[in-house]
BADO-848263 format. One record per residue (C-alpha): x, y, z; residue in one letter; chain. Coordinates in pm, whole numbers, plus 50000, padded with zeros to 5 digits. Layout:
BEGIN
<<X, Y, Z>, A, A>
...
END
This chain:
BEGIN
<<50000, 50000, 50000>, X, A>
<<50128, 50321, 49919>, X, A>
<<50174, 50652, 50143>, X, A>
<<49886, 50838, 49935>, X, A>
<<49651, 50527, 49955>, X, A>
<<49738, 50475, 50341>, X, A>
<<49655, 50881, 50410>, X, A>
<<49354, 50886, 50224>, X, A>
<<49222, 50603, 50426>, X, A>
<<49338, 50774, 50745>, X, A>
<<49148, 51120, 50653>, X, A>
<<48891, 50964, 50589>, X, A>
<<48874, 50740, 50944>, X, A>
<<48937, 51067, 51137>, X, A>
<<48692, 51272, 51003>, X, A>
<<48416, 50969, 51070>, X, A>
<<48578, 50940, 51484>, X, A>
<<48570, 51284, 51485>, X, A>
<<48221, 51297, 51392>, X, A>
<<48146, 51002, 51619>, X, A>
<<48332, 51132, 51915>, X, A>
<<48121, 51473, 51899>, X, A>
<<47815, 51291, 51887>, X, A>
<<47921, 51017, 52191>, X, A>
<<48022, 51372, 52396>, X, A>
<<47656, 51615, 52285>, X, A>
<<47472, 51267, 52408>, X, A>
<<47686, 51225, 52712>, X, A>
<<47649, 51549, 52827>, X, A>
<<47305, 51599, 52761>, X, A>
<<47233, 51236, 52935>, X, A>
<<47052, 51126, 52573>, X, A>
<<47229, 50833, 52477>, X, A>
<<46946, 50596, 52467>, X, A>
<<47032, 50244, 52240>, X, A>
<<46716, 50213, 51938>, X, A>
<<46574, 50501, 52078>, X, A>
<<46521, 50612, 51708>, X, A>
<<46632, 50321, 51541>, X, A>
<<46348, 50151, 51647>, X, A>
<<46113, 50323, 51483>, X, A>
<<46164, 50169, 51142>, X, A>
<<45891, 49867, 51155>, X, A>
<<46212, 49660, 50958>, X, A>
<<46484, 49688, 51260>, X, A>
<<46199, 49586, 51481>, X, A>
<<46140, 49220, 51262>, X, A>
<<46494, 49179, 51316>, X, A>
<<46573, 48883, 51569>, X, A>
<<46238, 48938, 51729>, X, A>
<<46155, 48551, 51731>, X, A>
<<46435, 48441, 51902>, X, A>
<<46378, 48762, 52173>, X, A>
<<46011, 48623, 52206>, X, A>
<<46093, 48264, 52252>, X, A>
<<46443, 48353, 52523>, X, A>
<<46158, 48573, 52715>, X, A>
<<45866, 48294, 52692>, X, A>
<<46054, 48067, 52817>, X, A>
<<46236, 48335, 53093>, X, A>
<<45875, 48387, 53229>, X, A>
<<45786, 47965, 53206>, X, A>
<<46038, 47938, 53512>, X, A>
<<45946, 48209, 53646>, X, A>
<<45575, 48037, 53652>, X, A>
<<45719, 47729, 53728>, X, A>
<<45937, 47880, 54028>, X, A>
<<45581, 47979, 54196>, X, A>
<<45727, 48355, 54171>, X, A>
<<45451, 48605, 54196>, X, A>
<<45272, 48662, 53915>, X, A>
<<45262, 49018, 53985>, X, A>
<<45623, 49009, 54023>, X, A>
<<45642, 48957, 53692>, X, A>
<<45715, 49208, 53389>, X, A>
<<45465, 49200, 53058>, X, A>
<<45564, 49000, 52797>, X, A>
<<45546, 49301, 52517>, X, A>
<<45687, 49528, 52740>, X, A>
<<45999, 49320, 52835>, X, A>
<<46054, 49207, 52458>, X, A>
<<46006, 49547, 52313>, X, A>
<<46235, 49711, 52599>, X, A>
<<46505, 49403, 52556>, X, A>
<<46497, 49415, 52180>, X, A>
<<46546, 49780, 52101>, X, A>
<<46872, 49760, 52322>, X, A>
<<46984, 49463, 52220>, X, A>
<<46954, 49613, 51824>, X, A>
<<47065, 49942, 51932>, X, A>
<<47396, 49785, 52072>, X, A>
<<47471, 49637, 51771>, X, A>
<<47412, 49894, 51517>, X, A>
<<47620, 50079, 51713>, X, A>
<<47877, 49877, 51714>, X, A>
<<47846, 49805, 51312>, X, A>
<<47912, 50188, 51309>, X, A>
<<48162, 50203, 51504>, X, A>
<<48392, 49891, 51343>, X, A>
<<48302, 50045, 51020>, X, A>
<<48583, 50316, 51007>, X, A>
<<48828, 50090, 51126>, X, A>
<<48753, 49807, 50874>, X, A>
<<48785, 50077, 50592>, X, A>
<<49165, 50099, 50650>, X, A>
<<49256, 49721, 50809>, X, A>
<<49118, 49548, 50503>, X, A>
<<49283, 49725, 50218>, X, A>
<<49596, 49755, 50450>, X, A>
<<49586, 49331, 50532>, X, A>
<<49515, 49299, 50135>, X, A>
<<49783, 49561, 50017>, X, A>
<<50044, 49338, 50315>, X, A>
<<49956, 48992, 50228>, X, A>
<<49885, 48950, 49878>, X, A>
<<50047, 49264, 49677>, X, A>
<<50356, 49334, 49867>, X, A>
<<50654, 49432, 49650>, X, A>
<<50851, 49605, 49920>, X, A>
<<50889, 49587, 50330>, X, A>
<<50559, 49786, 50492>, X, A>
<<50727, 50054, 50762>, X, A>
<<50681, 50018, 51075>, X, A>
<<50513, 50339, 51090>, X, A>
<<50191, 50216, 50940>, X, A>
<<50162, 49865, 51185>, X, A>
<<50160, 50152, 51434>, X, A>
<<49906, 50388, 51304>, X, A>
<<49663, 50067, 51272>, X, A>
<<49755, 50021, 51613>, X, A>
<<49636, 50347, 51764>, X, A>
<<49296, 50328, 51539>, X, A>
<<49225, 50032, 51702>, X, A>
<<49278, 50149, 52039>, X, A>
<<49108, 50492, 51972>, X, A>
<<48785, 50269, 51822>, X, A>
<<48775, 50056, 52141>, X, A>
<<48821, 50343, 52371>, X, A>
<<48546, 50516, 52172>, X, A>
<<48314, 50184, 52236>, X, A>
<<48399, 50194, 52586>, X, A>
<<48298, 50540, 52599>, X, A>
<<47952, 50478, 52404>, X, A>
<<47850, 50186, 52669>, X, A>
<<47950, 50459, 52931>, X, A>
<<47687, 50748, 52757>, X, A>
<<47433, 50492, 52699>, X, A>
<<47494, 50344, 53118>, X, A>
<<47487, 50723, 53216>, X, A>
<<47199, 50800, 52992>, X, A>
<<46947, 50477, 53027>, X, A>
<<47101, 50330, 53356>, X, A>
<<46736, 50141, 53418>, X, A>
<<46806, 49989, 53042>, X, A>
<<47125, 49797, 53164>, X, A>
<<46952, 49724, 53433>, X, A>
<<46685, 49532, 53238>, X, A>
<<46960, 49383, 53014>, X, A>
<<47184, 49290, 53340>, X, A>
<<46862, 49149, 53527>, X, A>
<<46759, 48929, 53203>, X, A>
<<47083, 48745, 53222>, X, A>
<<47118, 48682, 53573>, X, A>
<<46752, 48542, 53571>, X, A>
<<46875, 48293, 53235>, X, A>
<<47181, 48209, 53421>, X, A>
<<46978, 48143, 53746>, X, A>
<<46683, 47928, 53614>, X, A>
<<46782, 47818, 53253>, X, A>
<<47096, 47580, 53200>, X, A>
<<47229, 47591, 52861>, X, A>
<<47576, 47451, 52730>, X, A>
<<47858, 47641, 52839>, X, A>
<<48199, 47595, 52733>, X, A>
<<48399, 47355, 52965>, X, A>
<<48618, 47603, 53095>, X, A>
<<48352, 47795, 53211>, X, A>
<<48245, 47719, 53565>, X, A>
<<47872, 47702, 53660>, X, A>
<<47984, 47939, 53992>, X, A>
<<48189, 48165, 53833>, X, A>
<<47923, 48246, 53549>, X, A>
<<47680, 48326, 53856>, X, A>
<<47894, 48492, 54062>, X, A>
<<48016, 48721, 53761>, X, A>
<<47605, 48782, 53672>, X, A>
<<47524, 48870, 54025>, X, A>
<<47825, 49169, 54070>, X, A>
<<47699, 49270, 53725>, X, A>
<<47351, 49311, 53828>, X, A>
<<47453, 49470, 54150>, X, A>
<<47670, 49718, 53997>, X, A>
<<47347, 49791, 53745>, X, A>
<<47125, 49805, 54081>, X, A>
<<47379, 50118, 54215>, X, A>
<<47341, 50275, 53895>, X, A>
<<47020, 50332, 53826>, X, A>
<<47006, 50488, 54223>, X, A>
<<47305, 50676, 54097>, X, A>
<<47204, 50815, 53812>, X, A>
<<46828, 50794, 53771>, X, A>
<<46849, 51094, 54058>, X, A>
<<47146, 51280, 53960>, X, A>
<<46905, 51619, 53928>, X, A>
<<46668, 51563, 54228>, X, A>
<<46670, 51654, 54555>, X, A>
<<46897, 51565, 54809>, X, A>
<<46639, 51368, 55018>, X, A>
<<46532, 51161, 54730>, X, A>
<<46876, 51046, 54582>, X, A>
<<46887, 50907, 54984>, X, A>
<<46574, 50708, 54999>, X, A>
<<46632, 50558, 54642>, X, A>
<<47020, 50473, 54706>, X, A>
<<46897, 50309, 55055>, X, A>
<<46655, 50146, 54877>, X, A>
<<46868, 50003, 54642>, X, A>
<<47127, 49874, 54896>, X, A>
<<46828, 49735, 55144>, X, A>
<<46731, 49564, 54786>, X, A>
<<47134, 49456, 54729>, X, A>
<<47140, 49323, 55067>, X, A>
<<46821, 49145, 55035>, X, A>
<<46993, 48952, 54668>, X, A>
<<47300, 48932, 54880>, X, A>
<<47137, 48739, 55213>, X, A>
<<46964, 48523, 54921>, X, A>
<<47251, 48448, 54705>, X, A>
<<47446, 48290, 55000>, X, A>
<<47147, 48065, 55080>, X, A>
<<47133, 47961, 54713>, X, A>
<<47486, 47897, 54724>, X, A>
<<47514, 47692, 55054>, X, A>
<<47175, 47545, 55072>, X, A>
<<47037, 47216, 55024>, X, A>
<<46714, 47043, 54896>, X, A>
<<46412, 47268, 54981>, X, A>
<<46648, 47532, 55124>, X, A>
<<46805, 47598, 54787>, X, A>
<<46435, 47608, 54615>, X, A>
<<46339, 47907, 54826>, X, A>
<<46646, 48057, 54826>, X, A>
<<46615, 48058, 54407>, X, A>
<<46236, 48127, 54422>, X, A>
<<46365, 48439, 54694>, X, A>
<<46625, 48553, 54391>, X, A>
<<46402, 48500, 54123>, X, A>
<<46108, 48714, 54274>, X, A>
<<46347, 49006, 54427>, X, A>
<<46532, 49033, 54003>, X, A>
<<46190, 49024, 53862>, X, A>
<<46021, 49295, 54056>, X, A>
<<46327, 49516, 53998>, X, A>
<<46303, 49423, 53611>, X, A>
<<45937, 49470, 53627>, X, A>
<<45978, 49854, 53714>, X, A>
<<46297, 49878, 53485>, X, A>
<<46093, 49832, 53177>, X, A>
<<45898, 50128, 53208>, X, A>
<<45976, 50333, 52868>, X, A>
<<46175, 50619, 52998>, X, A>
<<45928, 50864, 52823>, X, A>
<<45675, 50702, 53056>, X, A>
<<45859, 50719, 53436>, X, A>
<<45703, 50924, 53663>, X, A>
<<45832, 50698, 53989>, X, A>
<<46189, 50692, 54161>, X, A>
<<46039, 50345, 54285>, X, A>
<<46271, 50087, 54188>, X, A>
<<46076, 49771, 54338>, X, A>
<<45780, 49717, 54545>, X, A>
<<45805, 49804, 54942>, X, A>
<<45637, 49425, 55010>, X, A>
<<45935, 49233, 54860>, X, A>
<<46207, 49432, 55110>, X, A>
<<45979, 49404, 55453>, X, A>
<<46224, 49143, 55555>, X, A>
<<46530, 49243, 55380>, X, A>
<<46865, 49290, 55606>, X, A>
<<47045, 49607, 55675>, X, A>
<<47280, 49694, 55358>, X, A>
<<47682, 49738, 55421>, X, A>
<<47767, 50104, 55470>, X, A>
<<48135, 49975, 55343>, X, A>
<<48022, 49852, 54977>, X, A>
<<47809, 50190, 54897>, X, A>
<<48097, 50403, 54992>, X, A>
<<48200, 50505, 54622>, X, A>
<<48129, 50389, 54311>, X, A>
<<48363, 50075, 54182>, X, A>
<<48681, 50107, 54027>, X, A>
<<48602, 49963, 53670>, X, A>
<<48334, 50211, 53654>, X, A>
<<48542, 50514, 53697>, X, A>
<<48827, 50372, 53501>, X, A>
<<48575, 50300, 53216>, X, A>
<<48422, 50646, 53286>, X, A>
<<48750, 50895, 53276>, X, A>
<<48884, 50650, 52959>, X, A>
<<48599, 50745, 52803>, X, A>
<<48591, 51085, 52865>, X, A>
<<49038, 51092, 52793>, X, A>
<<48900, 50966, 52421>, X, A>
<<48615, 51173, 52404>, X, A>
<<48820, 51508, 52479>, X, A>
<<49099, 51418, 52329>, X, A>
<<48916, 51341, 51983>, X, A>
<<48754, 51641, 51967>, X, A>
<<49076, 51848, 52076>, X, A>
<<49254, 51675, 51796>, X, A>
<<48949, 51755, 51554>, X, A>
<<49001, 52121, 51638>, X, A>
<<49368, 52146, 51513>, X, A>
<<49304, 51928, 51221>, X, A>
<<48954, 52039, 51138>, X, A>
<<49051, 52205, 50772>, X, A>
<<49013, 52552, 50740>, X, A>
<<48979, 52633, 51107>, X, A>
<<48694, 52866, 51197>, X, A>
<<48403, 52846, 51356>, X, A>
<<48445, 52462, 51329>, X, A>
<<48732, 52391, 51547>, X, A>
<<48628, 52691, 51770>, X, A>
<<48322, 52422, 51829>, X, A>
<<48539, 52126, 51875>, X, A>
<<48727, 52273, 52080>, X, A>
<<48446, 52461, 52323>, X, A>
<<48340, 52075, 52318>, X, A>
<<48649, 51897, 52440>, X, A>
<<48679, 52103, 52725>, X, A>
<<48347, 52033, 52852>, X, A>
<<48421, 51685, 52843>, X, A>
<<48713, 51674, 53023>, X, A>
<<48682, 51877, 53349>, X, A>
<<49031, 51823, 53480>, X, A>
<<49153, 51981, 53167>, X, A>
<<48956, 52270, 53183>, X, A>
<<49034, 52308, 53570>, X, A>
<<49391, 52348, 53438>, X, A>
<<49290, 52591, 53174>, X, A>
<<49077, 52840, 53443>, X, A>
<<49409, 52771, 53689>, X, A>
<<49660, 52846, 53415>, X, A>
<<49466, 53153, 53318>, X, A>
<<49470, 53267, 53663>, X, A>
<<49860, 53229, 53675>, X, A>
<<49932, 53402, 53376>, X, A>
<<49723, 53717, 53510>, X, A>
<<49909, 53714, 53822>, X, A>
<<50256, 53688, 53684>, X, A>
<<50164, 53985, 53448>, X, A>
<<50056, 54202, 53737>, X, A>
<<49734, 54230, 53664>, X, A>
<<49493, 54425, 53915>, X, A>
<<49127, 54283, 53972>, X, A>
<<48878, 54523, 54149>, X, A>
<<48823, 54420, 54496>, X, A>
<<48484, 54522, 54583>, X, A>
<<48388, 54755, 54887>, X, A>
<<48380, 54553, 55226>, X, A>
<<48129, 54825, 55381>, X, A>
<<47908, 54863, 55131>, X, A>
<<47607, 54984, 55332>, X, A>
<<47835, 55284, 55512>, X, A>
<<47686, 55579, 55409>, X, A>
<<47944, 55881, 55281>, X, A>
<<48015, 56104, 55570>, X, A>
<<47773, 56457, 55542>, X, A>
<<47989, 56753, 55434>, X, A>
<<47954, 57029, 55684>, X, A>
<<47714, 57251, 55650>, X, A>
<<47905, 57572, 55458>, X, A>
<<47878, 57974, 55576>, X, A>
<<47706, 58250, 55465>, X, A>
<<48054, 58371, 55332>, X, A>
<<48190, 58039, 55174>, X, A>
<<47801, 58013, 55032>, X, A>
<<47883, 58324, 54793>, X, A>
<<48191, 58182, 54609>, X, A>
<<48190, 57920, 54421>, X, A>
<<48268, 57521, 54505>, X, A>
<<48587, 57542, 54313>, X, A>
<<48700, 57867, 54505>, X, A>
<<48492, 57803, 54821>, X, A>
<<48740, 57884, 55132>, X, A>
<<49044, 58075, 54907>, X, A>
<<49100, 58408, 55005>, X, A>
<<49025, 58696, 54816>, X, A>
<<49269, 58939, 54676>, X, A>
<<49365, 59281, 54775>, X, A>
END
C-alpha cells in the first residue's frame, strides 16, 4: 500500500471518529444516549431477531411460573421484549458503526500486506493501525459509558435478564467455564446495574430523594446478597426458596425497569412488600462507586476530549468549526479545563494584573459635608474657602 493510499484512508477514518466522538460527547452530556431510541422506529429493525427475543423471554417467564414467583412480580411479555429488543439492536448497530471506520483501512491495509507486497511495509503504518484500534475501542467503551449514564434502568433490564437465564435456565457452556463463576460474575453485574440506576436515575433531584432511592437500592442489594448465599450453601428445599427468593426480588426490579423512559414518573425501583424482611445493607460497599466504573468512565471521557481536541487542530480551514470542537472537548474533560481556568489565573498574576476588589462596607453611608457659611456660600465650590485678593 502506498503513502497516498494509506493517508487517504486515514482522513477519511478521522473525520468519521471525529464525527462520532462529537456525537458520543453532545449525548453524554446531555444524558441522551438511549440504544434504538430512534432506530426503532423503522417497523424493519423491529422484525429483526424478534423471534428468538420472544421465545428467550417465553421461556424466561415459564420458570418464572414454574418457580411459583409472583405473578405480579412479573414484567409484561410486550413490554419486556420490546424494551430488551430495542437495546439489544441498538447495541449492535452501534457497534456496526463504530467497526466500520476501522475496517475501511485494516482490510485494504491486510490485502495491500499479504497479497500485493513488492517492498517491506514501515513500521510506521503497523503503528498507526495500532492506535485506530485502540482509539475505536476506547470510543466503544465510551459509548457503553453514555448509553449506562443516559438509560442506567436499560442495563439494568439487560443485566437482570441474564442473571435470571443464568439462574433458572441451563444451557451449554463451554467447559472452561464454571457454573459458579458464570453466577457469581452475573450477580456483581447486576449489583453494579442496581447502584446505577440509584446513581444516576436521581442525579438532578433533591437531596432527600437520591437518599431514599440509594437506601433502597442497597436494602434491595442486601436482600439479593442474604439470598445468594442461601442459594449457594443450601440444600434440597432450602436451595428452592432461596432461588424462588432471587428469582422474585430480580423480577420485581426488572418489572419497574421496563417502564419506557418517556413514561417514568416513579423513583420506585421495586415494590416496598418484597424488602419488609430484607437485612440492613453494608455502609462499606456503597461508599464510592467501583473502580472499573470510573476507570471506564474517565477513559471514556480521555477519548472523548481528546478526539475532539485533535478535531480542532486538524479540522481544515479552522473557523468556527474547530472553535466548536474545541468549546466541546473542554466540557468533556473537566480536569483539563480546571487546568485551563488555573493556568489563566497564573498568567494574570505573573503579568501584574489588578482585579477590582469590591467595597467591604458597602452599606456605610458617605460622611455629610459640613454645612458651609454665609461667606463660603457666595463663592463658588471650586473657590469656596480661598481668600480673596487685595
Amino acid at each position: 500500500m502506498t503513502r497516498t493510499v494509506f493517508e487517504n484512508l486515514t482522513f477519511f477514518w478521522a473525520y468519521w471518529t471525529l464525527f462520532e466522538t462529537a456525537m458520543i460527547a453532545l449525548l453524554w452530556l446531555t444524558r441522551s444516549r438511549v440504544l434504538g431510541d430512534r432506530l426503532y422506529r423503522i417497523p424493519v429493525v423491529r422484525r429483526i431477531g424478534r423471534g428468538a427475543c420472544e421465545r428467550r423471554v417465553e421461556a424466561l417467564l415459564a420458570e418464572l411460573e414454574r418457580r411459583e414467583v409472583p405473578a405480579e412480580a412479573w414484567p409484561g411479555k410486550d413490554a419486556l421484549v420490546a424494551r430488551w429488543h430495542r437495546i439489544v439492536i441498538g447495541r449492535c448497530v452501534s457497534v456496526l458503526l463504530q467497526a466500520v471506520p476501522l475496517l475501511i483501512v485494516v482490510l485494504p491495509f491486510w490485502w495491500a500486506t499479504s497479497w500485493a507486497r513488492t517492498s517491506a511495509t514501515p513500521f510506521w503504518m503497523f503503528a498507526a493501525i495500532t492506535g485506530f484500534g485502540v482509539v475505536s475501542i476506547a470510543l466503544m467503551a465510551a459509548d457503553e459509558r453514555a448509553a449506562v449514564v443516559s438509560d442506567a434502568a436499560g442495563a439494568l433490564t439487560v443485566e437482570a435478564v441474564r442473571f435470571l437465564e443464568t439462574l433458572l435456565i441451563t444451557d451449554d457452556r463451554r467447559p472452561q467455564d464454571s457454573a459458579l463463576d458464570t453466577h457469581g460474575k452475573a450477580f456483581g453485574r447486576l449489583c453494579q446495574a442496581l447502584r446505577a440506576q440509584a446513581r444516576h436515575t436521581t442525579r438532578r433531584m433533591p437531596p432527600a430523594a437520591r437518599t431514599r432511592v440509594r437506601e433502597t437500592a442497597e436494602r434491595l442489594i442486601a436482600a439479593l446478597a442474604e439470598a445468594n448465599q442461601r442459594y449457594l450453601f443450601g440444600e434440597g428445599p432450602d436451595r428452592d426458596t432461596a432461588v424462588r427468593d432471587l428469582s422474585r426480588l430480580a423480577a420485581g426490579a426488572l418489572r419497574h425497569s421496563c417502564l419506557p423512559r418517556a413514561q417514568r414518573d416513579s423513583l420506585v425501583v421495586i415494590d416496598a412488600a418484597l424488602l419488609a424482611d430484607a437485612p440492613e445493607p453494608d455502609a462499606a460497599a456503597t461508599a464510592a462507586e467501583p473502580l472499573r466504573s470510573r476507570l471506564l468512565a474517565g477513559a471514556g471521557k480521555v477519548a472523548v476530549a481528546v478526539g475532539l481536541l485533535a478535531g480542532a487542530v486538524l479540522f481544515p480551514g479552522g473557523g468556527v468549526g474547530s472553535v466548536l470542537l474545541l468549546l466541546a472537548g473542554l466540557a468533556v474533560f473537566p480536569s483539563l479545563r480546571e487546568a485551563l481556568y488555573r493556568a489563566r489565573d497564573f498568567s494574570a498574576f505573573v503579568g501584574g494584573s489588578e482585579f477590582p476588589v469590591a467595597d467591604t462596607e458597602p452599606n456605610r453611608s458617605a460622611p455629610a459635608s459640613p454645612t458651609p457659611c454665609p461667606h463660603c456660600a457666595e463663592h463658588s465650590s471650586v473657590t469656596a474657602g480661598s481668600r480673596p485678593v487685595g
